[in-house]
C-alpha positions as CSV (number, residue, x, y, z in Angstrom):
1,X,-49.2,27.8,-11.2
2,X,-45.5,26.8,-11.7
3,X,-45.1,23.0,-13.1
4,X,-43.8,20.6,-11.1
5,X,-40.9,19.9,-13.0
6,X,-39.0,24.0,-12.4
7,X,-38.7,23.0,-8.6
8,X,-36.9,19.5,-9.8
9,X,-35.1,21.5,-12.5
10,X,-34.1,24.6,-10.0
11,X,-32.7,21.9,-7.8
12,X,-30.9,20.2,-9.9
13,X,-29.0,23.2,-11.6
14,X,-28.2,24.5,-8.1
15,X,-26.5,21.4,-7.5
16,X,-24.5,21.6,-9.9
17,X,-23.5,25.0,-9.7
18,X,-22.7,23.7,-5.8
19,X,-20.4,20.9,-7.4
20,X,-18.7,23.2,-10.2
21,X,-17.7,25.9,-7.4
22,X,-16.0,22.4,-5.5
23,X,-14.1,21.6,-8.8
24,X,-10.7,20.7,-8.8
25,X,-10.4,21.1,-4.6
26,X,-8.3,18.5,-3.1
27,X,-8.8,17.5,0.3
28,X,-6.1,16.2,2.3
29,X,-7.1,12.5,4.3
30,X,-4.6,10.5,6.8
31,X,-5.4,7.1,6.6
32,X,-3.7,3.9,8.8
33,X,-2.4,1.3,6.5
34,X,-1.7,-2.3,8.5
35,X,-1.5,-6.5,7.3
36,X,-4.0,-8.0,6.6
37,X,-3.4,-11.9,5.7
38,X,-4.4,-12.8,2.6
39,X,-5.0,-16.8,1.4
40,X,-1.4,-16.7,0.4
41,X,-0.1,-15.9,3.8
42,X,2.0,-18.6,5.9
43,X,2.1,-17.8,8.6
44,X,3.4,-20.9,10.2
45,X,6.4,-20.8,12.9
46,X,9.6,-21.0,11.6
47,X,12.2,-23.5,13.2
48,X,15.3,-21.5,10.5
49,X,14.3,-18.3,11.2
50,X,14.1,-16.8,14.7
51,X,15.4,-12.9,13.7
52,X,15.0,-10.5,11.0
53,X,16.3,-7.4,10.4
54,X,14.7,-4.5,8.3
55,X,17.1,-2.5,6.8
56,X,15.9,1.1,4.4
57,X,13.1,1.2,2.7
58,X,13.2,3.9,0.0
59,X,10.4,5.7,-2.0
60,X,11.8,5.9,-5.5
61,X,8.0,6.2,-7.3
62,X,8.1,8.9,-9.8
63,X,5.1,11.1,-10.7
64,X,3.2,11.0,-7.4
65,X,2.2,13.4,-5.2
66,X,4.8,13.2,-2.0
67,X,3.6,11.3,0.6
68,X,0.4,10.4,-1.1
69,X,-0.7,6.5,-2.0
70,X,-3.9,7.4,-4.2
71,X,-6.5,9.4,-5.3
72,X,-10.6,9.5,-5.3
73,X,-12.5,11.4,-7.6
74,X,-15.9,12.5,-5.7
75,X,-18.8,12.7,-7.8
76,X,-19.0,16.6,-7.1
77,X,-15.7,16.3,-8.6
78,X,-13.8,17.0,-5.3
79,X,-10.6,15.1,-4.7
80,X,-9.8,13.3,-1.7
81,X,-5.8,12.7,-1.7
82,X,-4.9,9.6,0.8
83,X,-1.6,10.2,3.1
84,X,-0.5,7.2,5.2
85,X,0.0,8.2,9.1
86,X,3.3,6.3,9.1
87,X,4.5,7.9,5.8
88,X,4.9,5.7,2.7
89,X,8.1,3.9,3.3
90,X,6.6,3.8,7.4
91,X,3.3,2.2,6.1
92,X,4.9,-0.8,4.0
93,X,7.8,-1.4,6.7
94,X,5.3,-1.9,8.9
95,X,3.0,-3.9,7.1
96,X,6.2,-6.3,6.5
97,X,7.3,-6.0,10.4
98,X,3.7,-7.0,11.0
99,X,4.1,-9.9,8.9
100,X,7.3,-11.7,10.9
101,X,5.9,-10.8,14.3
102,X,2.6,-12.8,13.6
103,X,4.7,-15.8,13.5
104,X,6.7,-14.9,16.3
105,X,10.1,-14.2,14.6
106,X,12.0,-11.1,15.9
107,X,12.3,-8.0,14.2
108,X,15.7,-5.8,14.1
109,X,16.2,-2.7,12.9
110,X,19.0,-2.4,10.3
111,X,20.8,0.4,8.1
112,X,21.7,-1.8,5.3
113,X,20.6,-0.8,1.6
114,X,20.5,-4.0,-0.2
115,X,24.5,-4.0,-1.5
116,X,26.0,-7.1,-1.4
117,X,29.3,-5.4,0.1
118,X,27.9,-4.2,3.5
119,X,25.4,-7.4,4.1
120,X,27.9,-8.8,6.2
121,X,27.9,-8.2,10.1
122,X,24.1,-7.7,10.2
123,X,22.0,-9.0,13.0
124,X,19.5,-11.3,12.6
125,X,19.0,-14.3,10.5
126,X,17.5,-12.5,7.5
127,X,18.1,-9.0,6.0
128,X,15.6,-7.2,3.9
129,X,15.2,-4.1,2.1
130,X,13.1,-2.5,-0.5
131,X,12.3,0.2,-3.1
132,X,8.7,1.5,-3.3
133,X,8.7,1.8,-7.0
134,X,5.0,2.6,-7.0
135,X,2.1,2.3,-4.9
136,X,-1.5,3.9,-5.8
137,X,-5.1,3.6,-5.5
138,X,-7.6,5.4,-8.4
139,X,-11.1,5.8,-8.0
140,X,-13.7,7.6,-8.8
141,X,-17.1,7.9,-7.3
142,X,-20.6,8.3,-9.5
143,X,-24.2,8.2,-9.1
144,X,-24.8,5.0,-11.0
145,X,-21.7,2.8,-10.2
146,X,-17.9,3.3,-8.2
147,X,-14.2,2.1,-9.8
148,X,-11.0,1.4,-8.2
149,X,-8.0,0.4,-9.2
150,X,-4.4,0.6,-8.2
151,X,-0.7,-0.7,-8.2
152,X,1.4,-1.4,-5.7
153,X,5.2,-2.8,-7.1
154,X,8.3,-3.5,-4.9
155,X,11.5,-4.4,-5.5
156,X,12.7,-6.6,-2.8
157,X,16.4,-7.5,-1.2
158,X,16.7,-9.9,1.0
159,X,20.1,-11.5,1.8
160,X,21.8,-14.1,4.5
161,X,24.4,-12.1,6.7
162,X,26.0,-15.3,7.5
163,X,25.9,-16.9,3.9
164,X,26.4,-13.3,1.8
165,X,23.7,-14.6,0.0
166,X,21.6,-11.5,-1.8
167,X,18.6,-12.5,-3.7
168,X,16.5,-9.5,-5.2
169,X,13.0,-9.8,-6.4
170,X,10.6,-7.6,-8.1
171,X,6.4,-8.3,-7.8
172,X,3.5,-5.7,-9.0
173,X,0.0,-6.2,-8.4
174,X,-3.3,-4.4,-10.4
175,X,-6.5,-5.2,-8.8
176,X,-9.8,-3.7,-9.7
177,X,-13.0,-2.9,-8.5
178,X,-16.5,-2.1,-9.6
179,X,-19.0,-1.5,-7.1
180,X,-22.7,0.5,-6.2
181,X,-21.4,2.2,-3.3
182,X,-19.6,5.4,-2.6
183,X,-15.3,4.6,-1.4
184,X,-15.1,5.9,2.0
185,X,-11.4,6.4,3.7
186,X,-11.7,3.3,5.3
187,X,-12.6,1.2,2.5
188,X,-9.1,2.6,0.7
189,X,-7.3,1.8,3.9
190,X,-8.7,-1.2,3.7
191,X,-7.7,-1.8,0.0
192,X,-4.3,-0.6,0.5
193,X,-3.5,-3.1,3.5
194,X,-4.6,-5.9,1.5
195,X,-2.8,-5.3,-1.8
196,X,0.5,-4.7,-0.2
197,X,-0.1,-7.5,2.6
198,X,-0.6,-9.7,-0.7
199,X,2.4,-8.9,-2.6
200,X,4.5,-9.7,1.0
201,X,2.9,-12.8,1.5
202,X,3.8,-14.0,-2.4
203,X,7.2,-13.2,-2.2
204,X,8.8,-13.5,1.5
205,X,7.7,-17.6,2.0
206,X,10.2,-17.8,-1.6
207,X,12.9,-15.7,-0.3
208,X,12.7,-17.5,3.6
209,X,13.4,-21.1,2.1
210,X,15.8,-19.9,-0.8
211,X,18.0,-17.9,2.2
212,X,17.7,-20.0,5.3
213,X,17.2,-23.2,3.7
């Protein structure tokens, strides 16, 4: 009679041989990035700001895989690389158009690239633009416990068309995560949103009052 431990053991090893043939494979996954309002957010009217216009946003994050915003190591060792459906510099303009149209301020488009000697003749009463200088999410899945982690930093223009005015600002946030439950796409989208909705609602209530007074 065969113990009952070989069928357990038989198992197990076939498993892993299952996972070792999956190593290294990569699997590519859109995911939808939008705002989320975090406790920061003020989201208040504003009687000094009716119009905004968003000028370039440009991806200038070294080391990443283009067009990707993270990474998550499956515990069959699989990887599962995240793409935003609007692109990367699509995903955070829109997660900062998102902002301003939640308080019911107008959003313009703009060419302008954060130089202080083409701010002038811009539309609206605010101009912003912005360099992605990184933005990722880490994790890794296993059977006793799941990490995160990721980094999302911005530098920041924002200037007065009628003033001149150019303010720039830089902001990078780390948060982490432990948890007993396997990352699905939509718990990175989900992370994502919030970590760069965050980092917007810190630094564009400064920038509003330093620029429009």
């Amino acid at each position: 009679m065969m113990p009952r431990k070989i069928p357990v053991i038989l198992t197990t090893l076939t498993l892993l041989l299952i996972w070792g043939c999956g190593l290294g494979k990569i699997n590519q996954l859109p995911i939808s990035l939008k705002y989320i309002p975090s406790d920061k957010a003020e989201l208040a009217a504003s009687s000094k700001l009716e119009s905004v216009s968003l000028g370039l946003f440009v991806d200038s994050r070294t080391g990443r895989p283009a067009g990707a915003v993270g990474e998550l190591v499956r515990f069959n060792n699989e990887i599962d690389r995240f793409h935003p459906r609007q692109g990367v510099t699509g995903a955070v303009g829109q997660i900062v158009r998102a902002y301003f149209t939640k308080r019911n301020i107008r959003v313009l488009p703009s060419n302008w690239n954060g130089k202080t000697d083409n701010i002038w003749g811009n539309k609206g009463d605010l101009v912003i633009s912005a360099r992605i200088l990184d933005l990722w999410f880490t994790g890794r899945d296993s059977l006793a416990m799941a990490q995160a982690a990721s980094v999302f930093q911005i530098e920041l223009k924002a200037a007065s068309p009628k003033s001149g005015t150019v303010i720039t600002k830089t902001i990078q946030i780390e948060p982490t995560a432990r948890r007993n439950i396997f990352w699905a796409p939509r718990d990175v989208e989900k992370w994502l949103s919030k970590s760069i909705s965050e980092a917007f609602d810190r630094i564009l209530p400064d920038l509003e009052r330093r620029l429009t007074g």
